[in-house]
C-alpha positions as CSV (number, residue, x, y, z in Angstrom):
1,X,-97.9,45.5,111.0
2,X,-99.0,48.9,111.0
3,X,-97.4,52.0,108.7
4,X,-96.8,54.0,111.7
5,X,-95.2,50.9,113.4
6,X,-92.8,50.0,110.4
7,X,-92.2,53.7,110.5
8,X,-91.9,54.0,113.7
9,X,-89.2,51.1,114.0
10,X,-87.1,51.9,111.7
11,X,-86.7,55.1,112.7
12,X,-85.8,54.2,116.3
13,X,-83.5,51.1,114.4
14,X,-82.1,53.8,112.5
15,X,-80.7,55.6,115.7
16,X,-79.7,52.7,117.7
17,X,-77.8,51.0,114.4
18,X,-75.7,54.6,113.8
19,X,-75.2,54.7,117.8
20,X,-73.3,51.5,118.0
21,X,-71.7,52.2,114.3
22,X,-70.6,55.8,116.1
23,X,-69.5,54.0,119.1
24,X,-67.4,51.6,117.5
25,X,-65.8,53.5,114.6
26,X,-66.8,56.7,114.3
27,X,-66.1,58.5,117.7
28,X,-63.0,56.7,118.3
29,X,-61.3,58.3,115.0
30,X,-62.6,61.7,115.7
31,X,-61.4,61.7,119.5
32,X,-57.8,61.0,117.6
33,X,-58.6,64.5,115.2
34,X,-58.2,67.9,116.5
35,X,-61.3,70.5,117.0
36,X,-60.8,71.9,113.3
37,X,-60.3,68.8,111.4
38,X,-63.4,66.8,113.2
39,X,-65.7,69.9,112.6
40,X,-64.4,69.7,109.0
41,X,-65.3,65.6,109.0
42,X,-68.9,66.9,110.0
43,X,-69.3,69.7,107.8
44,X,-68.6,67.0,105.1
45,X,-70.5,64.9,105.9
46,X,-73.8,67.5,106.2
47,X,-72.7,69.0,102.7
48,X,-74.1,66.2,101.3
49,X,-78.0,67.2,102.5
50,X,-78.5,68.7,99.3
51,X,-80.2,65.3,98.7
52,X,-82.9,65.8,100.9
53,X,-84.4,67.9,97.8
54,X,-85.1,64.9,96.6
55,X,-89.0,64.7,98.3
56,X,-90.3,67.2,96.2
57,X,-89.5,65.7,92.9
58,X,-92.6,63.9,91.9
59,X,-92.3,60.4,90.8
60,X,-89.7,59.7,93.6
61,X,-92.5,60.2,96.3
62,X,-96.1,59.6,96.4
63,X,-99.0,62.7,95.3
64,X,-99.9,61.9,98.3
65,X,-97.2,63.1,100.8
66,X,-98.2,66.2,102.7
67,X,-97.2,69.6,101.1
68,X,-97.1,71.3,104.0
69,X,-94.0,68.5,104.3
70,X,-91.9,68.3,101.8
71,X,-90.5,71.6,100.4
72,X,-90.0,72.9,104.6
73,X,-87.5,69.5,104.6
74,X,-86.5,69.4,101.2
75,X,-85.4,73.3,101.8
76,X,-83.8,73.1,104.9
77,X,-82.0,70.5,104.3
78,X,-80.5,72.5,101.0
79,X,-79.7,75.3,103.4
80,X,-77.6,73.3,105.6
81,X,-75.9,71.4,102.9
82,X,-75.1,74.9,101.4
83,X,-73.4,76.5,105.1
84,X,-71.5,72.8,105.7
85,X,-70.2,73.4,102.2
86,X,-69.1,77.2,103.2
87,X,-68.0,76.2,106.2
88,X,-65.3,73.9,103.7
89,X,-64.5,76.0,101.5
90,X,-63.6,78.6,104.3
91,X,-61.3,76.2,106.1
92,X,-58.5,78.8,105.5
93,X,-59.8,81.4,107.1
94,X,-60.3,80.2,110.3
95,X,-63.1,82.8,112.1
96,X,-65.6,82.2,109.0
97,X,-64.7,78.5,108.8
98,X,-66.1,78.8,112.9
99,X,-69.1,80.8,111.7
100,X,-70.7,78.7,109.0
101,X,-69.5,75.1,111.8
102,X,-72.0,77.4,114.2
103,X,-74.6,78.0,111.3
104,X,-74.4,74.6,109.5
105,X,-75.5,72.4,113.2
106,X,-77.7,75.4,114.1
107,X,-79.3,75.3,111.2
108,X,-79.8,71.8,110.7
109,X,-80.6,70.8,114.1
110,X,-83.9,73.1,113.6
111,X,-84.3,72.1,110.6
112,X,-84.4,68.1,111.9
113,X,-86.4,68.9,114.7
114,X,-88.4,70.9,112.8
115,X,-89.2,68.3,110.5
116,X,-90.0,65.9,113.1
117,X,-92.4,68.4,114.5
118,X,-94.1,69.1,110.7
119,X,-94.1,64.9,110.2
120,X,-95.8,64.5,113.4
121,X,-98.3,67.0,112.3
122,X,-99.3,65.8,109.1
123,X,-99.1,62.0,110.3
124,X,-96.4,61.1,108.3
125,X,-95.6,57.7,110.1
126,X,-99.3,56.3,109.0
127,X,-98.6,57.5,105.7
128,X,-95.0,56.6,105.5
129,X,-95.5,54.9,101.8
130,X,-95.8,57.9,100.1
131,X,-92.3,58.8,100.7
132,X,-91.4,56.3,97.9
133,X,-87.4,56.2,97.9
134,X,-86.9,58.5,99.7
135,X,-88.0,56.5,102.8
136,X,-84.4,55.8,103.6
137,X,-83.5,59.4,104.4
138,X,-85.2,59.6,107.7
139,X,-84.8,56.3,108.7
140,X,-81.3,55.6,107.4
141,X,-79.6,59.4,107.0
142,X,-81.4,61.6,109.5
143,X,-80.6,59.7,112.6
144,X,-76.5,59.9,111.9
145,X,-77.2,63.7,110.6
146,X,-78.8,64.3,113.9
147,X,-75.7,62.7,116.1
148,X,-73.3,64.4,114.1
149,X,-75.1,67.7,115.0
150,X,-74.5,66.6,118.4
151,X,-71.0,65.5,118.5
152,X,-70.5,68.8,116.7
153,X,-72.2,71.1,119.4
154,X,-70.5,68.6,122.2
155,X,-67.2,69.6,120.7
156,X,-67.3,72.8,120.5
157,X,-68.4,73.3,124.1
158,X,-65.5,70.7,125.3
159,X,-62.9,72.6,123.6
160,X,-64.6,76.2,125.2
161,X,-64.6,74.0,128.6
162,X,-61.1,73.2,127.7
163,X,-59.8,76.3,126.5
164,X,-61.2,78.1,130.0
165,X,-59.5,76.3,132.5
166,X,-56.2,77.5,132.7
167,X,-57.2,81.2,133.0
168,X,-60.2,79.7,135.5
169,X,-56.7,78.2,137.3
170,X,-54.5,81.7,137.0
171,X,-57.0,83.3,138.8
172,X,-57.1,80.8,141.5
C-alpha cells in the first residue's frame, strides 16, 4: 500500500475512531458540565500540545521531513498549549479565563488547519515515514484536538444562543 494511502487512512481512522469515542463517552459527560467547567476540560486537554515540539528534535523524525513543516507545527502547537494553560491558571478571574478559551481554539484551529494546508504542500502523506514517532500525533492526537476545538466553539455559541433568548422574548 502506498505512503500516502497508509497516511491517508489513518488519518481519516483517526477521526472516525475519536468521533464514536466522543459520541459515546466524551460528549455525554460534558453535556452533564456547565459552560466554565467543560471549556476548562478543553483547555486541559490542549495544554498538553506542548508535545507537538516534538517534530523538530532530530532523531525523533526523519532529516528528511520538510523544514518548511515542522517548526510552523511544532510552534503553533507550543502557542496553543501555552493560552489553554493561561486560560487555567486564569480560571478565577472569570473575563481572562474567557479570553485565553477564545485564543487557545482560535489559535489552534489555525494552527491545525494551517498545518494541514503546509502538509499538503510539502507532500507530507508520500513522505509520511519521516515523521518517525511522531506519526501518532496527526493520526492519533490531532483529530480529537481538532473536535475539541469544535465542541469548544459550538459551546460557546449555544450558551450566547442561550443566553439571548429571554431578552429576544422580553421584547416580544
Amino acid at each position: 500500500m502506498p505512503a500516502q494511502l497508509v497516511f491517508l487512512s489513518g488519518l481519516i481512522l483517526g477521526y472516525v475512531a475519536w468521533l464514536l469515542c466522543f459520541g459515546a463517552y466524551i460528549w455525554p459527560r460534558l453535556k452533564t458540565l456547565d459552560l466554565f467547567e467543560a471549556q476548562r476540560a478543553i483547555a486541559t486537554l490542549h495544554s498538553f500540545r506542548f508535545f507537538g515540539l516534538v517534530i523538530v528534535l532530530p532523531g525523533v523524525v526523519g532529516s528528511h521531513l520538510p523544514a518548511s513543516f515542522a517548526p510552523f507545527a511544532a510552534y503553533g502547537d507550543l502557542a496553543t498549549a501555552i493560552l489553554a494553560m493561561l486560560a487555567l491558571l486564569s480560571a478565577k478571574i472569570r473575563p481572562l479565563f474567557w479570553l485565553f478559551v477564545v485564543a487557545f481554539n482560535v489559535a489552534g484551529t489555525i494552527d491545525i488547519l494551517l498545518d494541514y494546508y503546509h502538509a499538503v504542500r510539502a507532500d507530507l502523506p508520500s513522505i509520511a515515514g519521516e515523521l518517525g514517532a511522531a506519526y501518532a500525533i496527526p493520526v492519533i492526537y490531532v483529530p480529537v484536538l481538532m473536535i475539541t476545538h469544535c465542541v469548544a466553539f459550538y459551546l460557546l455559541v449555544r450558551s450566547q444562543t442561550v443566553a439571548s433568548r429571554p431578552l429576544i422574548g422580553k421584547a416580544a
